[in-house]
C-alpha positions as CSV (number, residue, x, y, z in Angstrom):
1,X,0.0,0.0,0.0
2,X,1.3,3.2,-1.1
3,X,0.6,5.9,2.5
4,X,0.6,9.7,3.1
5,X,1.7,11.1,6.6
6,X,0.0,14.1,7.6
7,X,0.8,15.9,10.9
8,X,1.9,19.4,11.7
9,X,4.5,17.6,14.5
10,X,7.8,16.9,13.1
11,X,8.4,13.9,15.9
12,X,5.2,12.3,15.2
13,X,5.8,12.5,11.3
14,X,9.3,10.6,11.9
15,X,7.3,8.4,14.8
16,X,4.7,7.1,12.0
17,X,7.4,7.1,9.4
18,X,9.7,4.7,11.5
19,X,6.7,2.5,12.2
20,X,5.7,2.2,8.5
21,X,8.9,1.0,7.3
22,X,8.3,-1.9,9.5
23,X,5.9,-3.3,7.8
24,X,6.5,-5.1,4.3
25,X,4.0,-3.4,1.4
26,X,3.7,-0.4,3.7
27,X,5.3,2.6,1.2
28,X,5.5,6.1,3.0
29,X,5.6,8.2,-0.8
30,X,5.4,11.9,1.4
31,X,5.2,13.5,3.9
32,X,3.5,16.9,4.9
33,X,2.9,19.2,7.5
34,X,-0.7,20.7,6.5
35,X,-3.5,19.0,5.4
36,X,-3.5,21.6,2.1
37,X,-0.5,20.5,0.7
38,X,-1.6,17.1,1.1
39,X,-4.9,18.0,-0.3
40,X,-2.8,19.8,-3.5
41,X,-0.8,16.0,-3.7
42,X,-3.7,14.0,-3.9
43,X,-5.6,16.0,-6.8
44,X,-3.2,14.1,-8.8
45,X,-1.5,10.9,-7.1
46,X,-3.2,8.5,-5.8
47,X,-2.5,6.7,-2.6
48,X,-4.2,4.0,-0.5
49,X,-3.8,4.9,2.6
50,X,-3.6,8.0,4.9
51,X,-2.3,8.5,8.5
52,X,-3.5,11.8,9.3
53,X,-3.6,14.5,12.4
54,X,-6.4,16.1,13.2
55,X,-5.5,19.3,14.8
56,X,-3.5,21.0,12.1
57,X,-3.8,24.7,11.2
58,X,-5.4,26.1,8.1
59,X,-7.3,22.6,7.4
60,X,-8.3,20.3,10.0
61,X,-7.5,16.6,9.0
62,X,-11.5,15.9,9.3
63,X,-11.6,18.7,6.7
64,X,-9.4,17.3,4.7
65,X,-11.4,13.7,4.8
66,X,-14.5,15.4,4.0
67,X,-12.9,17.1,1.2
68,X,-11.8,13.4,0.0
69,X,-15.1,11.9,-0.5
70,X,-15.3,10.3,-3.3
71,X,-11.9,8.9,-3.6
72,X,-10.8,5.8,-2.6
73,X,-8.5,6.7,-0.2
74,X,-8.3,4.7,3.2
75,X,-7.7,7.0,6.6
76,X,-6.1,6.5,9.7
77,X,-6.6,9.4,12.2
78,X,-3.4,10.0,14.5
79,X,-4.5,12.1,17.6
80,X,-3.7,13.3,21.3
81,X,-7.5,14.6,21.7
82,X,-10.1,11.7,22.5
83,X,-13.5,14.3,21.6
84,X,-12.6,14.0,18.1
85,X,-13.1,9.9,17.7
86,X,-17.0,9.9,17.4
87,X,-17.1,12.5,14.7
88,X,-13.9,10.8,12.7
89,X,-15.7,7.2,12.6
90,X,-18.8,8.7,11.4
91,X,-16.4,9.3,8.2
92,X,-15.7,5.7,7.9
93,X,-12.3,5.9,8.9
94,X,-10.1,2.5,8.9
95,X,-9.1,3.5,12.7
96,X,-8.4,6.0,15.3
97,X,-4.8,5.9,16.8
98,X,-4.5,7.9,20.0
99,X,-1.1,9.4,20.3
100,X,1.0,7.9,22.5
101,X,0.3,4.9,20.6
102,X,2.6,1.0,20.7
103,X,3.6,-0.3,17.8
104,X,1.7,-2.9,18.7
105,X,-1.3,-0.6,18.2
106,X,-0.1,1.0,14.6
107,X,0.5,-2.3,13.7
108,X,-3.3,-3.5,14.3
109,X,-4.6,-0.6,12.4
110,X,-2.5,-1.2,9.4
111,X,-3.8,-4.6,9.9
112,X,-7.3,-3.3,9.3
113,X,-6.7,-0.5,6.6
114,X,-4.9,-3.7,4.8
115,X,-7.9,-6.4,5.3
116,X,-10.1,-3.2,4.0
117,X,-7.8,-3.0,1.0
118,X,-8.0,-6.1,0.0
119,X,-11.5,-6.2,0.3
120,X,-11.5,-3.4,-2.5
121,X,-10.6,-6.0,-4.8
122,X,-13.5,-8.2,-4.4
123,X,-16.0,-6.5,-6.9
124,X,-20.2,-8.2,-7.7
125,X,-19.7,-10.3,-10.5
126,X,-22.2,-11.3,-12.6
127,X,-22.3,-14.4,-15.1
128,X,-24.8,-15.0,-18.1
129,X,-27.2,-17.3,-16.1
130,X,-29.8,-15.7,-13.2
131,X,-26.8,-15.4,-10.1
132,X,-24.6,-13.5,-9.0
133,X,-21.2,-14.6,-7.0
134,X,-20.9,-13.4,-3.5
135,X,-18.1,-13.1,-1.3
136,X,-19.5,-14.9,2.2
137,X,-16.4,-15.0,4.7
138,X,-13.9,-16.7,2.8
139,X,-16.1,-18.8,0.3
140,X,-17.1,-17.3,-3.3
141,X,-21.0,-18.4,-3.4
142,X,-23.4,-18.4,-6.2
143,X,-26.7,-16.5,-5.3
144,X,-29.3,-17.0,-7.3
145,X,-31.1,-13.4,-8.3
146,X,-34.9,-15.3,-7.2
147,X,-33.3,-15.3,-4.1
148,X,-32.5,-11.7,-3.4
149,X,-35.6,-9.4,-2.0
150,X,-33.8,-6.4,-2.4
151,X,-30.5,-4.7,-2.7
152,X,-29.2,-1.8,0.0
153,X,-26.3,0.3,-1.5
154,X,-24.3,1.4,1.7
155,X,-21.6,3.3,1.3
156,X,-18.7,1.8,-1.0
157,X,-21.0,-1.5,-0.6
158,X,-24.1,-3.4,-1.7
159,X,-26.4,-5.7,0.3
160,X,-28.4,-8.0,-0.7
161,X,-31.2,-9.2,1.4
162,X,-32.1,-12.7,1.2
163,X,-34.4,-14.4,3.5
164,X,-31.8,-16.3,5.3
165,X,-29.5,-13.8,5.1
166,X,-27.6,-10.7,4.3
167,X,-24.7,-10.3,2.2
168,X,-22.5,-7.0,1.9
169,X,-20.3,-6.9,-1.7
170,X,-17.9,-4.3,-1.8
171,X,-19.2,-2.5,-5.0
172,X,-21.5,-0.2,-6.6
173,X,-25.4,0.5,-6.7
174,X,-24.6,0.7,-10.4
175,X,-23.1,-2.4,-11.0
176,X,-26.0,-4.0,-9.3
177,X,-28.7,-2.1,-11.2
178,X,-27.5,-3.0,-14.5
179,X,-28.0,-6.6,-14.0
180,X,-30.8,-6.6,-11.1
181,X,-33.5,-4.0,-13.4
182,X,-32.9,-6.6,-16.5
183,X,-34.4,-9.9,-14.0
184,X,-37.9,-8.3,-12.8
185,X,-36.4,-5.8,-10.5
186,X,-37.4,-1.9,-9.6
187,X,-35.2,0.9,-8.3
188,X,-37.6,2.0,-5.9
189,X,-35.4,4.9,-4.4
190,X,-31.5,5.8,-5.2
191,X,-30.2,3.5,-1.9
192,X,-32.8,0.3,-2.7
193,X,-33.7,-1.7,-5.3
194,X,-36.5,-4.1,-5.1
195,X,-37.8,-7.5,-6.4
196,X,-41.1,-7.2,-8.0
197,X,-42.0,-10.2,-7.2
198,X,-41.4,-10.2,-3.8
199,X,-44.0,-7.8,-3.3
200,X,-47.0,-8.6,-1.2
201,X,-48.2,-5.0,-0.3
202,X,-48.2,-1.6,-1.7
């Protein structure tokens, strides 16, 4: 994974940097002191993953992650201040390391910003027949489309409801729609679709 550090402290940037080159296919490619030069960098670079400060002056690191939406960027919040945790995981962060933190601790949120990575990867695919193949745990499973009730977009993720169960496929509503509105399926609303037949009351 290629990673940012962003943090106004000049000991925490070497801190994080020393960690990092710890860990195999963890790439540091910059470093900054202020979230807008970092913001300037990823207009045209892409990364995967972020460890950024929150308290910076000029632009707040939460700024900065708002101003990121949209791009598939992973973050890792690195702070001394506790009051700023709720906010930060309401953006979807990968984690929230309170400074001082082990190495121990980095290493378990790397750990996490890798497994959601990886998960990236794992897009809905659709063959020519009436399925689709899920990812359930660590087994690639055939659902079959008279199965699903409806589909949930969620963030970076669809679910699809069955009646046993849910499952949650890292992709897009889009994706989904193109194949699900072809079998007797209705977008009902820009986060659901529905199955027609499934239908018992209006």
């Amino acid at each position: 994974m290629k990673a940012l550090i962003v943090d106004d402290n000049a000991i925490a940037r070497t801190t994080l940097a020393h960690l990092a080159k710890q860990i195999p296919n963890l790439i540091i490619v910059n470093e900054y002191s202020n979230a807008i030069e970092a913001y300037h960098h990823l207009q045209n670079n892409q990364v995967d993953l972020i460890f950024l400060d929150i308290e910076m002056p000029e632009m707040s690191g939460i700024e900065l992650t708002r101003n990121l939406v949209g791009k598939d960027i992973i973050i890792i919040f690195t702070s001394s201040k506790k009051e700023y945790a709720l906010e930060a995981f309401e953006l979807n962060i990968a984690d929230y390391l309170l400074k001082p933190f082990t190495s121990a601790r980095f290493l378990q949120a790397v750990s996490k910003a890798q497994i959601i990575s990886e998960s990236k990867k794992e897009h809905v695919q659709f063959d020519k027949e009436e399925f689709i193949f899920v990812r359930d745990s660590n087994i690639t499973r055939r659902l079959s489309l008279d199965d699903i009730f409806y589909a949930e977009a969620m963030g970076d993720y669809v679910k699809f409801y069955t009646s046993e169960k849910m499952f949650a496929i890292h992709g897009t509503m889009k994706a989904a729609e193109e194949r699900l509105l072809k079998n007797n399926f209705i977008r009902v609303h820009r986060s659901y679709i529905i199955a027609l037949g499934k239908i018992d009351t209006l």
